[in-house]
C-alpha positions in Angstrom: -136.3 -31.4 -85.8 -134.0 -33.0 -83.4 -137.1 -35.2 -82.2 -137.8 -36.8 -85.3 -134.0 -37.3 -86.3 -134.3 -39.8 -82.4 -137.3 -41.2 -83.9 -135.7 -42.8 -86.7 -132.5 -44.2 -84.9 -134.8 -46.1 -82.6 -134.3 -50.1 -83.4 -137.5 -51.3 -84.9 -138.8 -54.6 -84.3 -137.4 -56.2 -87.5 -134.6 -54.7 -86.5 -134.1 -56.2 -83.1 -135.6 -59.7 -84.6 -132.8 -59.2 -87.0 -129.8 -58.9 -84.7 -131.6 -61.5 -82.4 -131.4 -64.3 -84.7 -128.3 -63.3 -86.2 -126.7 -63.7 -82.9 -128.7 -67.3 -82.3 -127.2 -68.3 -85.7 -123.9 -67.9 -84.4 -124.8 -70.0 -81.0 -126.3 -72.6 -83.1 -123.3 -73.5 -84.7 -121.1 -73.1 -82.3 -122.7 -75.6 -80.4 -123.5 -77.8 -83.2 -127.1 -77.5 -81.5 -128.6 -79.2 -85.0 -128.2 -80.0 -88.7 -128.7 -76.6 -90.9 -131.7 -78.1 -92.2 -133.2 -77.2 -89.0 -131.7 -73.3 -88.3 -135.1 -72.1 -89.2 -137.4 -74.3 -87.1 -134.8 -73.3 -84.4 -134.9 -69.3 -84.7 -139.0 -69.8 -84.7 -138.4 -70.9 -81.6 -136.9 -68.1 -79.8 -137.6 -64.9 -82.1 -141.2 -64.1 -83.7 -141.0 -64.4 -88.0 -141.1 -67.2 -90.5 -137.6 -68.2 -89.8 -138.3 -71.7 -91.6 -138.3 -69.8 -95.0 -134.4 -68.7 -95.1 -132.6 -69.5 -98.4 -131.1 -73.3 -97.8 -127.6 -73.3 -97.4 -126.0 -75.4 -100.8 -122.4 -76.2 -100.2 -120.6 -77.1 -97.0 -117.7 -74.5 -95.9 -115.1 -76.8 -94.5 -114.0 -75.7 -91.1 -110.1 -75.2 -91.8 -111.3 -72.4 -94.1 -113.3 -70.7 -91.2 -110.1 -70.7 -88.7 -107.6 -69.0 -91.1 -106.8 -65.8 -91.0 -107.6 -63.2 -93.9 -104.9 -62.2 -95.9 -104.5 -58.7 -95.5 -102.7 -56.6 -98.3 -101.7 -53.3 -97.6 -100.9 -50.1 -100.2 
């Protein structure tokens, strides 16, 4: 029993594709490395999948609204 409980916390290769690109995302913008048009044709580049399908990003987020802190309420 204890075997197959392992088995199924190993990462899978989605799974590691996944947390792969999630992390590239992240470098992408950082860096301004490209327009978001072009996040997909970037990711094919480094992790296997057809990255160039992702759901297109509509709206810009301004970046003031991504340096503010959350509001936290407490009780």
């Amino acid at each position: 029993m204890r075997r197959q409980q392992f088995k199924r916390q190993l990462p899978t290769p989605d799974g590691i594709n996944a947390a792969v690109a999630a992390a590239l995302m992240s470098h992408y913008f950082i860096y301004r490395l490209g327009a978001k048009r072009k996040l997909g044709e970037f990711l094919e580049g480094y992790v296997s999948g057809e990255w160039n399908q992702l759901i297109p990003m509509r709206r810009n987020i301004p970046i003031t609204k991504l340096n503010q802190k959350p509001v936290v309420q407490l009780g």
